[in-house]
C-alpha positions in Angstrom: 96.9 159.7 33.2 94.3 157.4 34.2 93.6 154.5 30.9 91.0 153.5 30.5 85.6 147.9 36.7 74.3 126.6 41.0 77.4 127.7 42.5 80.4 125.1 42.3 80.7 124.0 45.9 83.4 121.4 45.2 85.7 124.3 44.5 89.1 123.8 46.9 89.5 126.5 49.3 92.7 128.5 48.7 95.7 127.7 51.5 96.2 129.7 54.5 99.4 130.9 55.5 100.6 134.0 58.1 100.7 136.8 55.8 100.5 140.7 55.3 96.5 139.8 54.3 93.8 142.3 56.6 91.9 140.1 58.6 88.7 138.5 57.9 89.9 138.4 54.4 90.2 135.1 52.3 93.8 134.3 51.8 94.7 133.6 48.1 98.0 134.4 48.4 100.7 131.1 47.6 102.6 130.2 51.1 105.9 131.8 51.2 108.5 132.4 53.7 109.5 135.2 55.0 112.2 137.3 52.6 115.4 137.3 53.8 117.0 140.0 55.7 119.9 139.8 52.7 117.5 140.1 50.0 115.5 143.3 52.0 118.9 145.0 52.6 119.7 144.1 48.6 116.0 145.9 47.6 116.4 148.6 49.7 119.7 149.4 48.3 118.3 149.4 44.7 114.9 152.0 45.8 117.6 154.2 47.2 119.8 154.4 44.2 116.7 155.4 42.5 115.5 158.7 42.0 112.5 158.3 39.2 111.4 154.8 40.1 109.2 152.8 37.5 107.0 150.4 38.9 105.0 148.0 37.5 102.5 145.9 39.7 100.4 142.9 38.6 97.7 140.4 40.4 100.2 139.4 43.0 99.5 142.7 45.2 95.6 142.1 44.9 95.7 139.1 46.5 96.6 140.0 50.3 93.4 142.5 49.7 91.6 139.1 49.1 91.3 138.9 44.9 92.3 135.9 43.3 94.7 135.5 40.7 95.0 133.0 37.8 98.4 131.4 37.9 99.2 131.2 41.5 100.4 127.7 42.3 97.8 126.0 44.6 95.3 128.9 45.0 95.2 130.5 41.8 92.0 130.4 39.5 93.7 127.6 37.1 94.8 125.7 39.6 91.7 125.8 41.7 89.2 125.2 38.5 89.2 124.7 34.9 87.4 128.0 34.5 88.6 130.0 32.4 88.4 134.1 31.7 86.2 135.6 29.3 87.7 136.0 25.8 87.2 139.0 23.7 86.1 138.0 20.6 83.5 135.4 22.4 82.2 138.6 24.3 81.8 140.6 21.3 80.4 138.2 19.2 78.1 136.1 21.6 75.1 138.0 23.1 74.6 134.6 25.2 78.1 134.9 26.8 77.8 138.7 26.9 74.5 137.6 29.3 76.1 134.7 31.1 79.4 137.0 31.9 77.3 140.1 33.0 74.9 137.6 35.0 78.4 136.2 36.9 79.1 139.9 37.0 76.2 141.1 38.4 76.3 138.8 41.4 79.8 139.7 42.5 80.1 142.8 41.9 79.3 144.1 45.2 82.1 142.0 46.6 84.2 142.6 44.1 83.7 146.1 44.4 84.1 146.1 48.6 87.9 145.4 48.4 90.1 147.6 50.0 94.1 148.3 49.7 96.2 146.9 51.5 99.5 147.8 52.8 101.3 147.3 50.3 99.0 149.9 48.0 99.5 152.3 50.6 102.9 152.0 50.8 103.5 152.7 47.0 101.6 155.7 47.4 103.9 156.9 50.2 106.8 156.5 47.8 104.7 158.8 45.0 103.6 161.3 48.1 107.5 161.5 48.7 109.1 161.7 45.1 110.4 158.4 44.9 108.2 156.8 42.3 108.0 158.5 39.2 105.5 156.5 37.4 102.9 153.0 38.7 101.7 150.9 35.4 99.5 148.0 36.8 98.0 145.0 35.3 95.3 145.2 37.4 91.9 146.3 37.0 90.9 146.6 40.3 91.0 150.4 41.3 92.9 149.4 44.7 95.6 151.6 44.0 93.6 154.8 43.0 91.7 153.7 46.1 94.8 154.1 48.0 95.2 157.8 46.0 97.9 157.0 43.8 97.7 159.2 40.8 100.9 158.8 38.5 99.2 155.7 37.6 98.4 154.1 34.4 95.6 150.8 34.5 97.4 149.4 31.5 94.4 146.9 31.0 91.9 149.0 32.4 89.7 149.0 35.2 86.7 147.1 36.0 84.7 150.2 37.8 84.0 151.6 34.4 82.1 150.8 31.5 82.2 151.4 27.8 80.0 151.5 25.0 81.4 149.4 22.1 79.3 151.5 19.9 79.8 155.5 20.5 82.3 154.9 23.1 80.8 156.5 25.9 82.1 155.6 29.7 79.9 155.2 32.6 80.5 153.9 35.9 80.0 150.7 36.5 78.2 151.2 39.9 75.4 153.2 37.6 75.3 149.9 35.4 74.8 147.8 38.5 71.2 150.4 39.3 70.3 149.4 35.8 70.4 145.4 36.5 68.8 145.8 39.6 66.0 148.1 37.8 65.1 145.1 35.0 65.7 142.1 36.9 63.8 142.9 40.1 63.2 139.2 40.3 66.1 137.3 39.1 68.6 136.3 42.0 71.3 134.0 42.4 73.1 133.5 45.8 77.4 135.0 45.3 80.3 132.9 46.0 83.4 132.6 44.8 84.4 135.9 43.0 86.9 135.5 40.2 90.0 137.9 39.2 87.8 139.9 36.8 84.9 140.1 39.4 82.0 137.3 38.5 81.2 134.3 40.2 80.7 130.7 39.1 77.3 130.2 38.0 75.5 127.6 35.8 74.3 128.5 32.8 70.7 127.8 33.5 70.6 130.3 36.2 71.6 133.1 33.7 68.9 132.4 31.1 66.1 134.9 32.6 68.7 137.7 33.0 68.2 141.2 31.1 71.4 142.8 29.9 71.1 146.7 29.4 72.0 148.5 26.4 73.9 151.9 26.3 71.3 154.8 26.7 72.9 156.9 24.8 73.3 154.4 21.2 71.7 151.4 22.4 75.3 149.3 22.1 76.8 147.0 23.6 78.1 147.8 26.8 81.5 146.0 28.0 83.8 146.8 31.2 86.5 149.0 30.3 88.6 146.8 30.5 91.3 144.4 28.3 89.8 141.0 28.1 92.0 137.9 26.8 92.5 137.8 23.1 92.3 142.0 22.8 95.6 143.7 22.8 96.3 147.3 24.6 95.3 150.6 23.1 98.7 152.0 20.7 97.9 155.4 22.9 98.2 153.7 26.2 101.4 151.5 25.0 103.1 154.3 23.5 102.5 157.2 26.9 103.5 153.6 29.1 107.1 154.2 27.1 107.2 157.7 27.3 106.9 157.2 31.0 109.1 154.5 31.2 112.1 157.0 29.3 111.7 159.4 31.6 112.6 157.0 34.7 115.8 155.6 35.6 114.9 152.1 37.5 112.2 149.5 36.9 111.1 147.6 40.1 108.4 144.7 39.4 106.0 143.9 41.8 103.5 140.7 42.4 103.4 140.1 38.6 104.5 136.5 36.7 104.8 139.1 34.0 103.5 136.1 31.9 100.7 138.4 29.7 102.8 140.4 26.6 101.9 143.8 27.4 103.7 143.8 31.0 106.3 141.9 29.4 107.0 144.8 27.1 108.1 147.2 29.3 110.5 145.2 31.0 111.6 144.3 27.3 111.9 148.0 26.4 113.8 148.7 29.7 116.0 146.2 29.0 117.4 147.7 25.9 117.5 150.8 27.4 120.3 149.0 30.2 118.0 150.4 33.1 118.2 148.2 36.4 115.6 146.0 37.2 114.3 144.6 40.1 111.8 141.7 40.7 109.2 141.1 44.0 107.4 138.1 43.5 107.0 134.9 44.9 106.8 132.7 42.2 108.7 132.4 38.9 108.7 135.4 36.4 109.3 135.6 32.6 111.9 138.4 33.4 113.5 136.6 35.8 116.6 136.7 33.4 116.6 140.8 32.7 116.3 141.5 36.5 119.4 142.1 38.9 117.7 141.5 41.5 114.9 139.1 42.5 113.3 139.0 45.8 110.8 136.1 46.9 108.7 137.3 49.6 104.9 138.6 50.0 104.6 142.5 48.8 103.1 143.8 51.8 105.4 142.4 54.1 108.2 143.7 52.2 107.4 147.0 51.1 106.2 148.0 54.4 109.9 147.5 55.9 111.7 149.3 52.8 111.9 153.1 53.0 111.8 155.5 49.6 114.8 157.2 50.6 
């Protein structure tokens, strides 16, 4: 079930580190070392045991494909700028930051939208292709891992490759909303940079003032990406098949999330009380550091491609 896709030039440039990022991609991944052979032989124990893993992923896989997060230390968007994301209620309520955000958007969306799995996507959908995982939620609204062809998946906040009508509901594709911009502002351009987690650049607001937002063509209503902006909470249909999912499974094993937003929280709350084992791939701190048996530090690419869903 798939739920509901002037510049700042002053902006530090995130640190590079060796890592499990492709080439030629920007590296916004915190420096790490390497996990330790200990903590691998510990993680591959606990995917053996396993036979319907859980998995929940968050921003931290993303970044070796080259998006930013927010709350990495040193490279994140918080720590890199005082930016900070769109809120829900100011979308909804503000056609001038409904125009400034799809502006931002506009501009990097075809980056945004060029990203690619990376190994560690493709090695999750190995586990699904072989039995092992049972059921992917991610945070993420990215599409990398239906990219990679995972398809137990739920996109718990949505995913930024679609767009919905806040009027009749209706979803379109967000590459059919990026025709539509180009069709009304055949003159209005402003040069990409630095894309964001949720897919706009930084741009100032006087360089958004001449830009024509489209309405829906079926209602004429305001048209949003599907997905969960700050401030909204997740749909009681989504959060209630993400449990049903999680019953059915008899592991939970975390991966690249700080777990610091509620609704990923949950689950790890929920499987908690249900005394399932958890597990924890990060690099930084998490805010279920305390439920988990097991916490490994490392960068997810580098150490899912070394353990084996046997």
């Amino acid at each position: 079930m798939r739920l509901p896709l002037r510049l700042f030039p002053s902006l530090p440039a995130p640190v590079r580190t060796a890592s499990s990022v492709p080439a030629g991609k920007l590296n916004f991944v915190p420096a790490c070392s390497t996990a330790d052979a200990r903590s691998l032989e510990l993680l591959q124990d606990f995917v053996s045991r396993s036979r319907r893993l859980f998995v929940v992923t968050g921003a931290g896989l993303s970044t070796e494909s080259g998006i930013p997060d927010y709350r990495s230390e040193g490279v994140g968007l918080y720590a890199r700028t005082d930016r900070r994301p769109m809120q829900h209620t100011e979308f909804t309520r503000s056609a001038k930051s409904r125009q400034r955000y799809w502006a931002r958007n506009f501009v990097g969306w075809p980056q945004f939208s060029s990203h690619q799995p990376n190994c560690a996507h493709r090695a999750l959908r190995s586990w699904e292709e072989k039995g092992k995982l049972h059921w992917l939620v991610t945070q993420n609204v990215d599409a990398l891992h239906s990219k990679a062809g995972q398809t137990r998946i739920t996109e718990l906040h949505g995913c930024a490759h679609r767009v919905t009508c806040l009027g009749c509901g209706s979803i379109t594709a967000r590459e059919e909303l990026q025709r539509r911009f180009v069709s009304l502002n055949p003159d209005w351009s402003a040069q990409a940079g630095a894309v964001a987690p949720d897919g706009d650049v930084f741009l100032e607001d006087e360089q958004v003032l001449n830009f024509r937002v489209p309405s829906c063509e079926q209602c004429g209503g305001i048209l949003k990406p599907e997905v969960t902006f700050f401030g909204d909470t997740v749909a009681k249909a989504t959060v209630q098949f993400v449990q049903e999912r999680l019953a059915e499974a008899d592991a939970v094993l975390v991966i690249g999330s700080s777990l610091q937003v509620y609704s990923g929280y949950r689950v790890l709350l929920a499987a908690s009380d249900k005394k399932m084992p958890i597990a924890i791939l990060n690099i930084g701190p998490t805010r279920a550091d305390h439920l988990a048996e097991l916490k490994v530090r490392g960068r997810c690419g580098e150490v899912l491609s070394v353990i084996q869903p046997l």
